[in-house]
N, C-alpha and C positions, 0 to 999 in steps of 0.2 A: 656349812653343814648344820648349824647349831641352827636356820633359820627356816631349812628346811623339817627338820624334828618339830619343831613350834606349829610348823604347817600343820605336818602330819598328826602331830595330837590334837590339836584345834578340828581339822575334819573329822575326826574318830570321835569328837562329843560329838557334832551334828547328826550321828546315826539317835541319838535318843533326843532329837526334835521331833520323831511323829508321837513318841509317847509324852514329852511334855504337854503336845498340842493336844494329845487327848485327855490326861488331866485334866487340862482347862475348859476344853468341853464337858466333862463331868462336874466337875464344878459351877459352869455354868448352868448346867440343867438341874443339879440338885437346888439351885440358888432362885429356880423360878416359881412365883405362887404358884399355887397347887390349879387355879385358874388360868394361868397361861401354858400349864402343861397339859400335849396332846391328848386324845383320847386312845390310851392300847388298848380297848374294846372293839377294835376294826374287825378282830378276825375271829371276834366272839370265842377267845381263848379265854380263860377264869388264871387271873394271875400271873397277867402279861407284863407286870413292872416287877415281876421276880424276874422273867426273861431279859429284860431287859438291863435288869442288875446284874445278870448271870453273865449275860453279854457284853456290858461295856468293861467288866472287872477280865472277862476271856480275853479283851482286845487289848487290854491294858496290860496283862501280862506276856502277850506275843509281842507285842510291840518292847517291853523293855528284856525280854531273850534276846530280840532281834538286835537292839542297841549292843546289848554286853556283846553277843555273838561277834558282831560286826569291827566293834571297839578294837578289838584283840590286844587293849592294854595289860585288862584285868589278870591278876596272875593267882585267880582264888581257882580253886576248885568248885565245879557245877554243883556239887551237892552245896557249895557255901553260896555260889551265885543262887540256889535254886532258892535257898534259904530268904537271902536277899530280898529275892520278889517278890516271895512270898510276904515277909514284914514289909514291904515296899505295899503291895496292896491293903496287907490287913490294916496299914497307919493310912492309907489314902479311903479307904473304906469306911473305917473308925470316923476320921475330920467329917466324912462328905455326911457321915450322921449326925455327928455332932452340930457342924453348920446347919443342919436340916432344924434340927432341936429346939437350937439354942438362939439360932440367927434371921431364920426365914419364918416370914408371919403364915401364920394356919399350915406350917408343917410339924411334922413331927419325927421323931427317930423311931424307925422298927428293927428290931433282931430279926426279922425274917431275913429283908433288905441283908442285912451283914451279913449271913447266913448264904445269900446266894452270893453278894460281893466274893465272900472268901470259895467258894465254889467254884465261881467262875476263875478266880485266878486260879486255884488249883489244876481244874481242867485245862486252863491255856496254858499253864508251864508243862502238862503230861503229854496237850497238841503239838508243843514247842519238842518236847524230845522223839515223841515220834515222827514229827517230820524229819528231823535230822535222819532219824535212824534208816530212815525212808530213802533218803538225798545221799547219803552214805552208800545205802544197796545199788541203790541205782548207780552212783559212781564207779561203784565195783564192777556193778554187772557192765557198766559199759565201756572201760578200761580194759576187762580180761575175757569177755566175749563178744563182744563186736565185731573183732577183728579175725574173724573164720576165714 
């Protein structure tokens, strides 16, 4: 029994492998000259790498709901998980500037950038509790009237 417990926690980390992977693909992309990064001018938007920040910090934040969600080790309370994420992106937000700054030649750190980083993970933990709430109704609804 003891070896099956080992199992079972060893697969409950694997639910937060799609957010490490994306990590690293942020890391990644903040880590490219300013030359090999794409043009977000495609769609003639003004301030399409705020979107973009807005974005990758929204997907970073569902993706580690979705980890803790999934886990069902953690024995904290949501408002502490929420907390969590929240210092989980603002310290991954924070680095990816910092590296920008400090580490990668002809870039630089913006407060804008951190400004939507922390936006976006905001908005992705408020998508993360309305889906549940969502996923919830519908469970109700389809437990206690479906069956007419």
């Amino acid at each position: 029994m003891g070896v099956a417990k080992h199992i079972s926690e060893f697969m409950s980390i694997l639910y937060f492998a799609p957010s490490v992977i994306w990590i690293t693909l942020i890391f990644i992309a903040i880590s490219l000259p300013p030359d090999k990064v794409p043009t977000l001018g495609v769609l003639g938007l003004p301030f399409m790498d705020k979107v973009v920040h807005f974005a990758m910090f929204f997907v970073l934040a569902v993706l580690h709901c979705y980890g803790t969600y999934m886990q069902k080790l953690v024995r904290l309370s949501n408002r502490k998980i929420a907390w969590i994420i929240f210092a989980a992106g603002l310290f991954i937000g924070l680095s990816s500037e910092a590296i920008q700054h400090f580490f990668v030649l002809n870039r630089t750190a913006d407060i804008f950038d951190m400004l939507f980083n922390i936006f976006g993970t905001i908005f992705g933990l408020f998508a993360w509790v309305l889906y549940l709430k969502i996923r919830r109704k519908n469970n109700f609804s389809q437990k206690y009237f479906s069956q007419q």
